[in-house]
N, C-alpha and C positions, 0 to 999 in steps of 0.2 A: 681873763676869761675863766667862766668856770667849767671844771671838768665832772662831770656827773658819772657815777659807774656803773657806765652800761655800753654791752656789746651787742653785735647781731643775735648770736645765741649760744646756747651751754646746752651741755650732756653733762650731767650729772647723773652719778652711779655709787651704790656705796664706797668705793675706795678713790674718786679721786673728782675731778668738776674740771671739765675740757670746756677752755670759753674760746668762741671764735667772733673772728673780723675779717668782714669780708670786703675786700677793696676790687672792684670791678674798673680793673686797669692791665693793659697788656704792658707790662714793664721792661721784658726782654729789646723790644723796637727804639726803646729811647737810652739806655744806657751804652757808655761804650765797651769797649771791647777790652782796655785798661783803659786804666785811670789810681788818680790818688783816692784815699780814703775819702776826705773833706766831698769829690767830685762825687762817689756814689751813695754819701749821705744828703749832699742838695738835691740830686733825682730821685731819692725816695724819700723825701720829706715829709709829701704828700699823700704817700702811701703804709709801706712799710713800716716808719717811724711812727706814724700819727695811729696808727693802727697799734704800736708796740703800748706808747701811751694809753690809748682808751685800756686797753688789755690789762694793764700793770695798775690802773684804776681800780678795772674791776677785780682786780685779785686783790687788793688792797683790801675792798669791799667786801668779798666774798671771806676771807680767810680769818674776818672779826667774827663770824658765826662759828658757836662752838662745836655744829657738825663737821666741819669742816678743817678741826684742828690737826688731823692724822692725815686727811685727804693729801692726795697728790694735786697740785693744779697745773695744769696742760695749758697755754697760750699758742693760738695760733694765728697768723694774718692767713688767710687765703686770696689768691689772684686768679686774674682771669687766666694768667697762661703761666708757663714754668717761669720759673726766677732761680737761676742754678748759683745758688754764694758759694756752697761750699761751706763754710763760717761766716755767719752774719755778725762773730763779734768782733770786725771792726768797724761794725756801725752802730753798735754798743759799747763804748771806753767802758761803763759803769756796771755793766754786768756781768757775772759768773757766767759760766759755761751752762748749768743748770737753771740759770733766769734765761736765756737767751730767746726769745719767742721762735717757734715752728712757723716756718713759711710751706704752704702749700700751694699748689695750683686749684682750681675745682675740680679739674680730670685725678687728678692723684689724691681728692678726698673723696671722689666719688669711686675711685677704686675701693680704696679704706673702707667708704662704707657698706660698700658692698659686699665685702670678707668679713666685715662684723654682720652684718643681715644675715651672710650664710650661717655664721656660728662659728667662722675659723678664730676668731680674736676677739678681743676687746678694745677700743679706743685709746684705754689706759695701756694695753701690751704693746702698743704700737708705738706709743710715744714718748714707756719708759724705756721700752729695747732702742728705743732710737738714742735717749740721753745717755744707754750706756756704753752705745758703741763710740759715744763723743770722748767716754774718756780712757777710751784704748787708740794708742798714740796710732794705729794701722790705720784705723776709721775716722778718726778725728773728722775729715771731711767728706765723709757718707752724705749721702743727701735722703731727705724722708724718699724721693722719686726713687732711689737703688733701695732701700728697705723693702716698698712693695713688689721686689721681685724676688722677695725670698719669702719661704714657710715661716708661721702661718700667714703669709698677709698675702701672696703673692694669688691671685685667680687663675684656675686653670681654664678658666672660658668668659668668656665676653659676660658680662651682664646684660641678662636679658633684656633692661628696658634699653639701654643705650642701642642691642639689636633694632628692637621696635621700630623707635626713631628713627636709626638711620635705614630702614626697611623703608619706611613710608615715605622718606625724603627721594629715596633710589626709585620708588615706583613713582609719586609725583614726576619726578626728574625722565626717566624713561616716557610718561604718558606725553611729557610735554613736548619729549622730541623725535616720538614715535618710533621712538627704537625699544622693539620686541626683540625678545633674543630670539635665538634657532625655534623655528615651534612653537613661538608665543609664551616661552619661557621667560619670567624677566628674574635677574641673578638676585638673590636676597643672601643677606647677611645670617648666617646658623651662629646661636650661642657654642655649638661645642665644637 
């Protein structure tokens, strides 16, 4: 089969080229709880791995361009829900600590991008502080999910669209079951 290189999308910025893949798969519900190595590289096969692949394509791809010689490049799978490894490289024999592709969730990039939208960081600060806490033997298994809870990545208030949303799902939800609060008050969600 051939592999063509190409992901769902890139952030490109002068110092480095963030490519992402996104796997719409809740992962946590089917893995167990332990298991051997071999055991949780067959349940991410179809995921995690195939996604490491396209990623490692596109860097391939990306990294013959001579803008791109100095850049940093970022790989990430994102999921639909958390996937907590710890170290994904033992499901990586063949890679450095520095190749290892970033797993995220969508809620834990949509944090991210919400603290680069405000102006607290950059994409690339996120996810070189992240390689370098890999190789301080205390953090070795930091997870990108503990990083966004520290400055600068960490938000001190909700993101206002996520507000939005779940404002209008809470009032749907209350008109449908005709619960007014005290007064005709119905409870909404405040960014701060």
């Amino acid at each position: 089969m051939l592999q063509r290189p190409c992901c769902d999308f890139a952030v490109i910025t002068p110092n480095a080229a963030v490519l992402f893949e996104v796997k719409n798969k809740a992962l946590v519900h089917t893995l167990p709880a332990s298991g051997l190595a071999g055991t949780y590289r067959s349940k991410l096969r179809a995921t995690v791995l195939k996604a490491a692949a396209q990623l490692n394509n596109v860097e391939t791809h990306v990294a013959r361009f001579p803008e791109f010689l100095h850049a940093k490049i970022h790989k990430v799978t994102v999921t639909y829900r958390d996937l907590f490894l710890g170290s994904g490289k033992f499901l990586f024999n063949d890679k450095s600590d520095d190749d290892l592709p970033h797993i995220m969730s969508i809620d834990q990039l949509d944090r991210l991008v919400e603290a680069v939208r405000l102006g607290q960081c950059a994409l690339d600060d996120f996810f070189s502080e992240f390689r370098r806490r890999q190789h301080v033997p205390a953090d070795h298994l930091f997870s990108s999910a503990q990083l966004l809870e520290y400055a600068p990545f960490r938000l001190d208030e909700r993101p206002s669209h996520i507000a939005d949303i779940f404002n209008r799902f809470l009032e749907t939800l209350f008109d449908k079951l005709g619960a007014d609060g005290e007064e005709g008050v119905k409870p909404v969600v405040q960014t701060t």
